[in-house]
C-alpha positions as CSV (number, residue, x, y, z in Angstrom):
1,X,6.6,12.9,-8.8
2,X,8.1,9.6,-9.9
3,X,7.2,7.5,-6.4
4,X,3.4,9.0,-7.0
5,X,3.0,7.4,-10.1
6,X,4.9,4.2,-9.6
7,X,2.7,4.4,-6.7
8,X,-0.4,4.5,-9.0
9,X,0.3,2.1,-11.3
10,X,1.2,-0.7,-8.7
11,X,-2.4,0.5,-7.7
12,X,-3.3,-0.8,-11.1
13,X,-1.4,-4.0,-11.1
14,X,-3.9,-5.0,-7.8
15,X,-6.5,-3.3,-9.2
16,X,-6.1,-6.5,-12.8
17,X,-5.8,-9.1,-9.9
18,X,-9.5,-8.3,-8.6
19,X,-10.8,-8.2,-11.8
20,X,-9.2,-11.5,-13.0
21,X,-9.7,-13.2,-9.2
22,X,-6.1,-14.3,-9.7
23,X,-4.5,-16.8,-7.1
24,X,-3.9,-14.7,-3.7
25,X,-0.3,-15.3,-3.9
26,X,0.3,-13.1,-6.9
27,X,-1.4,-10.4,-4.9
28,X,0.5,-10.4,-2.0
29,X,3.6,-9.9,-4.1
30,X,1.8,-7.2,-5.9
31,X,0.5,-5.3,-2.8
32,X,4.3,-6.0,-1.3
33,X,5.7,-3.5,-3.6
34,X,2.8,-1.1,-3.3
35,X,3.7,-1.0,0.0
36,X,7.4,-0.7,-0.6
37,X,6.6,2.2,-3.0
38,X,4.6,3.5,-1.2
39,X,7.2,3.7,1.8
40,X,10.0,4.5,-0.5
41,X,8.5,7.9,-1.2
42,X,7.2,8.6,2.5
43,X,10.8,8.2,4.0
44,X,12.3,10.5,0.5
45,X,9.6,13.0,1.5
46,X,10.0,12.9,5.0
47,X,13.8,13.0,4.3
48,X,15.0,10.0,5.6
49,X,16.5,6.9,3.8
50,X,14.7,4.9,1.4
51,X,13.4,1.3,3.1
52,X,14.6,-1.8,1.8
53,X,11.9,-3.6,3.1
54,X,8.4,-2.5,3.6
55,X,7.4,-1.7,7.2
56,X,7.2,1.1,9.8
57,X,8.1,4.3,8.9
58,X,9.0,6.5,12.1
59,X,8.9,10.0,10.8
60,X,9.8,12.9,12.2
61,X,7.9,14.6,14.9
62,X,7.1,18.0,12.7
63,X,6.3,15.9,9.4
64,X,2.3,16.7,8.2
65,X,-0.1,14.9,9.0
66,X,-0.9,14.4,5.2
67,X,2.7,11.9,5.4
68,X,1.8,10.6,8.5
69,X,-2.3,9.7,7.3
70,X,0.2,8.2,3.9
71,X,2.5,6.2,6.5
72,X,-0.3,5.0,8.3
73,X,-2.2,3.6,5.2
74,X,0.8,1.9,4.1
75,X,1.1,-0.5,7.5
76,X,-2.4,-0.9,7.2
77,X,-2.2,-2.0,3.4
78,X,1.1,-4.1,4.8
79,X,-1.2,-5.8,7.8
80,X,-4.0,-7.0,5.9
81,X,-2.2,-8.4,3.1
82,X,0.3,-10.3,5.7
83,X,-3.4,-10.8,6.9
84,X,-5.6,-12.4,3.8
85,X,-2.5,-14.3,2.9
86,X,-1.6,-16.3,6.2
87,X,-1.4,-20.1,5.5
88,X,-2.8,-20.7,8.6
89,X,-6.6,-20.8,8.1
90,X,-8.4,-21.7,5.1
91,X,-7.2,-19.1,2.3
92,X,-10.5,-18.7,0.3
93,X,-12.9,-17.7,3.9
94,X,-9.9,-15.0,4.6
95,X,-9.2,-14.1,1.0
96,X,-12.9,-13.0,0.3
97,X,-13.4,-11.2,3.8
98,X,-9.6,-9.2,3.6
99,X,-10.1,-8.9,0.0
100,X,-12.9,-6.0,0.2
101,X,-11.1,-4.2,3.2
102,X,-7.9,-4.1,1.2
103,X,-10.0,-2.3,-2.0
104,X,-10.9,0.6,0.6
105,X,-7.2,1.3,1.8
106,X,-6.1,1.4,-1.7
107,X,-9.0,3.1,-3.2
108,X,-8.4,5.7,0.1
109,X,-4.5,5.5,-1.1
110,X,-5.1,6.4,-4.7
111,X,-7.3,9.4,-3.6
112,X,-4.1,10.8,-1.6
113,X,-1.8,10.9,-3.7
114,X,-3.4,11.8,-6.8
115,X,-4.4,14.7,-4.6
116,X,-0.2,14.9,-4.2
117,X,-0.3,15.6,-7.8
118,X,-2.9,17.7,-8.1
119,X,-1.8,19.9,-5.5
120,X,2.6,20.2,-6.7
């Protein structure tokens, strides 16, 4: 379960960004390969070819719904980071408000799949 814990310890790496309240930057970065992990192994589960890039997985019409709730999370995860991170608006206002919201999904994401190795 290789992906699962490279999986978990980019969990980690966010995890020291929240408790330092490092620049948002350094997050999104972080959180971009989360999500690339995080795809990587959905797609070598699903049996389908590793992304290069993170973004939408389409998985097969008889995968579980336990790799389709993981596929899901990791657009969400992808959304509000592209989200919290926009240059657009004032960066702290957005940071603070996406900030919490993008604790749940990984807290929610780290539940799953250290159920994945629990359960193999």
């Amino acid at each position: 379960m290789i992906g699962v814990e490279r999986c978990l310890a980019e969990i980690r790496a966010i995890r020291e960004i929240a408790e330092e309240q490092a620049v948002p930057y350094v997050a999104r970065s972080r959180i971009g390969r989360l999500v690339l992990s995080t795809a990587v192994l959905v797609a070598e589960e699903a049996g389908l070819p590793p992304p290069d890039l993170p973004g939408p997985i389409q998985l097969p019409e008889d995968a579980s719904g336990q790799l389709s709730d993981l596929a899901a999370r990791c657009i969400r995860l992808a959304d509000i980071s592209r989200h919290i991170t926009q240059p657009s608006e004032p960066l702290a206002d957005r940071w603070e408000r996406g900030w919490h919201q993008l604790l749940e999904e990984i807290n929610g994401l780290e539940e799953q799949l250290r159920g994945r190795l629990t359960s193999r």
